[in-house]
C-alpha positions as CSV (number, residue, x, y, z in Angstrom):
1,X,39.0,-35.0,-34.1
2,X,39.3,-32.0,-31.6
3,X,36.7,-30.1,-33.6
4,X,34.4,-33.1,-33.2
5,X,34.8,-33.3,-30.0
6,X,34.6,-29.5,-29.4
7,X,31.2,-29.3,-31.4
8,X,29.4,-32.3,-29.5
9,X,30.4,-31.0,-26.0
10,X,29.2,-27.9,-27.2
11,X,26.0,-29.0,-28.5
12,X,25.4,-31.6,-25.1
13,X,25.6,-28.2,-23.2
14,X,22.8,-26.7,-25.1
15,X,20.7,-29.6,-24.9
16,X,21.6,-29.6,-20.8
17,X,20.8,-26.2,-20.7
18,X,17.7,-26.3,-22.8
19,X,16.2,-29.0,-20.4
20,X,17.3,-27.3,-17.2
21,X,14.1,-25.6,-16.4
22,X,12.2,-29.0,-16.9
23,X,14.6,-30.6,-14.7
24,X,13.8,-27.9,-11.8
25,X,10.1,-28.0,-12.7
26,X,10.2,-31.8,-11.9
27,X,12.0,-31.3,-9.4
28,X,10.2,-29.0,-7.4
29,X,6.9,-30.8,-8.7
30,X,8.1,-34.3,-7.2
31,X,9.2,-32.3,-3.9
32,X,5.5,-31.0,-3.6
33,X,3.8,-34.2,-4.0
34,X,6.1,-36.6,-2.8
35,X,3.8,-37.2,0.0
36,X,1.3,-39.0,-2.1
37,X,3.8,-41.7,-3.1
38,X,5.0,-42.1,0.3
39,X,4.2,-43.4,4.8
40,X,3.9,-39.6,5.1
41,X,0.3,-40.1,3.9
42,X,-0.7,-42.4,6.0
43,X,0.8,-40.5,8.8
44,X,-1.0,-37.5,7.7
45,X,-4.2,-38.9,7.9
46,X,-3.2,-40.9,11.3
47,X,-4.9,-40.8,14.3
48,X,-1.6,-40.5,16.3
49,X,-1.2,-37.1,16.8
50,X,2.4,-37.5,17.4
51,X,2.7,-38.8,13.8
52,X,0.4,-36.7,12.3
53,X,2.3,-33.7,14.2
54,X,5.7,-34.8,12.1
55,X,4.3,-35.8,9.0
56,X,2.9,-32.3,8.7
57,X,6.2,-31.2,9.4
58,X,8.2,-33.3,6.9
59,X,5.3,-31.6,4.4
60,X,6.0,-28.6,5.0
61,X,9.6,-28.7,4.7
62,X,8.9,-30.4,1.4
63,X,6.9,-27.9,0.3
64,X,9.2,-25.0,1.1
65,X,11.8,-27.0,-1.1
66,X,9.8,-27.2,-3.7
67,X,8.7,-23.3,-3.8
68,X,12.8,-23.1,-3.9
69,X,12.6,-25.5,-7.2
70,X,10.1,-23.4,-8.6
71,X,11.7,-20.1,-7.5
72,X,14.9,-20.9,-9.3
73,X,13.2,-21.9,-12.7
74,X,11.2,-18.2,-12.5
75,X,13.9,-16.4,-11.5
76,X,16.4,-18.5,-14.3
77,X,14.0,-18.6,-17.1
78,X,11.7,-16.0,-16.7
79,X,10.5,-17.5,-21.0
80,X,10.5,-20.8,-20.4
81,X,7.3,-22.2,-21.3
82,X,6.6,-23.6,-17.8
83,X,6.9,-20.0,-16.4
84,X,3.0,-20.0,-15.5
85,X,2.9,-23.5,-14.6
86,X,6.3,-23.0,-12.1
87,X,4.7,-19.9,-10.8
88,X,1.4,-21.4,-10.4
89,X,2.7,-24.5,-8.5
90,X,4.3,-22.1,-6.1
91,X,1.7,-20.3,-5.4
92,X,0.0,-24.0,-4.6
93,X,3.0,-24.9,-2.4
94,X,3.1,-21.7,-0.3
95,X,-0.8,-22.1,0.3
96,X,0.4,-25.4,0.9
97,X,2.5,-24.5,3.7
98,X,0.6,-21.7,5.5
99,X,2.2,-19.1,3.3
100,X,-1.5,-17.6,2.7
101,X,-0.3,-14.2,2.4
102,X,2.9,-14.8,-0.1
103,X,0.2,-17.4,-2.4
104,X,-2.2,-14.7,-2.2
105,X,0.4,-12.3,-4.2
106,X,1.2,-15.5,-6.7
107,X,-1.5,-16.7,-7.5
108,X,-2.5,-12.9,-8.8
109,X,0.6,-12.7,-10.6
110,X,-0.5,-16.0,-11.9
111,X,-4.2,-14.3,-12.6
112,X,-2.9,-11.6,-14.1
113,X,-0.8,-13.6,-17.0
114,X,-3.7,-16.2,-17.3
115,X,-7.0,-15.1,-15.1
116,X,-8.0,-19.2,-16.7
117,X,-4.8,-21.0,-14.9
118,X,-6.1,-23.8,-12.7
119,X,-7.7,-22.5,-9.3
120,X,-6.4,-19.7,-9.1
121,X,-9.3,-17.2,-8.6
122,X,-11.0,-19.5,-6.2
123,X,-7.6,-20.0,-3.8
C-alpha cells in the first residue's frame, strides 16, 4: 500500500511539474490582458482624465507582472515548448509598458529563433 502510494505521489509531481510552465504561461498571459475582461477598459478609453490616469496605471503594473510570469517560465524552462511564445509575449508586455528599449532586445531574441513569430519585425 506504501508503494502505491509512493508511486502516485510520485507520478502527480511529474504531471504538476510537467504543466508548470503552462500554468505560468497562463498566468502571465491572463495578467497581460486582463484589462479586456475588466472596468479598466472602460476607464482606459474614459474621458476622465483622472480615470484614465489610473487605469493606465493599474495596466502597467499588470503588465510588469506579467513580464515576471513570463520571465520565470524562460528562465525555468528554457525547452518548454512555449519558450518563443513566453518570450514573445514579453517582449509585447514590456512594449506594453513603455519598456521600448528592453522589447526592442526581445523581440530580436524572439527574431532571431523565429524571424516569422507574430509582429515581431514590425514592433
Amino acid at each position: 500500500m506504501k508503494f502505491t502510494l509512493v508511486i502516485l505521489f510520485i507520478l502527480s509531481a511529474g504531471i504538476t511539474f510537467a504543466q508548470e510552465d503552462k500554468i505560468l504561461f497562463e498566468s502571465g498571459y491572463s495578467l497581460q490582458y486582463a484589462h479586456y475582461d475588466t472596468a479598466l477598459l472602460e476607464m482606459l478609453i474614459s474621458q476622465d482624465s483622472t480615470k484614465s490616469n489610473l487605469a493606465n496605471k493599474i495596466v502597467n503594473q499588470l503588465q510588469l507582472q506579467a513580464i515576471s510570469k513570463f520571465d520565470e517560465l524562460i528562465t525555468r524552462f528554457p525547452n518548454s515548448t512555449l519558450y518563443l511564445n513566453a518570450l514573445y509575449q514579453k517582449a509585447e508586455a514590456e512594449f506594453s509598458a513603455g519598456l521600448n528599449s528592453e522589447a526592442k532586445n526581445t523581440f530580436l531574441k524572439v527574431i532571431s529563433l523565429n524571424p516569422k513569430k507574430g509582429k515581431s519585425l514590425t514592433n
